[in-house]
C-alpha positions in Angstrom: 0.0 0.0 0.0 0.5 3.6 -0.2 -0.1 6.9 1.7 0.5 9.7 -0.7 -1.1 13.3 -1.1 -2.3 14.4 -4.6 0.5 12.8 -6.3 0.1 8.6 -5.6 3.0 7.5 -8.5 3.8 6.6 -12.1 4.9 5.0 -14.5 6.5 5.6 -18.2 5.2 3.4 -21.0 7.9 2.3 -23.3 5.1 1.2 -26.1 1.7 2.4 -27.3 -0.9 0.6 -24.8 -4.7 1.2 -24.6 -5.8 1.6 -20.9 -9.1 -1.0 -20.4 -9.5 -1.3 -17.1 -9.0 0.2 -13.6 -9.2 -0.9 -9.9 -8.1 -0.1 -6.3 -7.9 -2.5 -3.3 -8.2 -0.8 0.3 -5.4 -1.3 2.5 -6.6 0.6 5.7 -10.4 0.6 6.3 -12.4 3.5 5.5 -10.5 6.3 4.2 -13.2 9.1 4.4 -13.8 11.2 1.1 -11.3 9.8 -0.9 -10.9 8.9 -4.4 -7.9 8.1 -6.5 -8.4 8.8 -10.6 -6.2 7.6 -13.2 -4.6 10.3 -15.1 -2.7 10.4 -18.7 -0.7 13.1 -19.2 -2.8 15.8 -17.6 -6.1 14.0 -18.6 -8.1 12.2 -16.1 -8.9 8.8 -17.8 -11.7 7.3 -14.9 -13.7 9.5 -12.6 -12.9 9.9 -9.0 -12.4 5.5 -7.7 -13.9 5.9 -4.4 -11.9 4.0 -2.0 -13.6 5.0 1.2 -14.9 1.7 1.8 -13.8 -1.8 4.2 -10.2 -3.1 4.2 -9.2 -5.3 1.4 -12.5 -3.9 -0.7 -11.9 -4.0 -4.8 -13.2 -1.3 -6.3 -13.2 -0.5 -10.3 -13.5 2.7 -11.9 -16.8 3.2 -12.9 -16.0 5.1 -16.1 -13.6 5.1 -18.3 -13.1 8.1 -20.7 -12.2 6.7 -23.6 -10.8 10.1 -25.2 -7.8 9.5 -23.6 -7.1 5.9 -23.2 -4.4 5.3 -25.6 -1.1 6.0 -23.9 1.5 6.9 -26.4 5.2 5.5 -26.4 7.0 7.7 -23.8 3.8 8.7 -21.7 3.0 8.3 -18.5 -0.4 7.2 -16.5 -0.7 8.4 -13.1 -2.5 7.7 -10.3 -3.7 10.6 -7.7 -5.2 10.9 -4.6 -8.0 13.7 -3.7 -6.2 13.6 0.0 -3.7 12.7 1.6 -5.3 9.6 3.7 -5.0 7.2 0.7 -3.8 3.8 1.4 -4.4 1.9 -1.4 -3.4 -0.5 -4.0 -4.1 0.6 -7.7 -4.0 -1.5 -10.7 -3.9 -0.6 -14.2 -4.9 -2.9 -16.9 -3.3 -2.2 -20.6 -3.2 -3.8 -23.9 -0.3 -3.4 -26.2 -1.6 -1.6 -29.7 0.2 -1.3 -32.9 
């Protein structure tokens, strides 16, 4: 798990990848009005993944915008917290695209 403010990590994609799917597992119990979104570039890619729910909960993003789901060779996806109280696992699922 981790306890981050608005920035919760990274990570550079060395190919083109399609993001198609999204979810977070609670580390620490209820985590009051949080949500973590997944962010390409600057664009947020799901809405806000609510995580404020029981210990080892799974919870998916419930949209996906698909306007910005293709990750381009050299970008980065993100992952960010709306506070600081996070403590979460957050899982990405991509495909590799031509």
């Amino acid at each position: 798990g981790a306890n981050y403010g608005a920035w919760f990590g990274n990570a550079d994609c060395p190919e083109k990848y399609e993001i198609i799917d999204a979810w977070c597992i609670n580390n620490g119990g209820a985590a009051g009005a949080t949500t973590i979104t997944i962010v390409n570039g600057t664009d947020s890619v799901t809405n806000g993944i609510d995580i404020n729910v029981a210990d080892k909960t799974i919870v998916r993003a419930g949209t996906i915008d698909d306007t910005y789901t293709t990750v381009l060779p050299g970008g980065t996806i993100s992952a960010t917290s709306s506070s600081g109280t996070a403590d979460a696992d957050v899982y990405v699922l991509l495909m590799r695209v031509a």
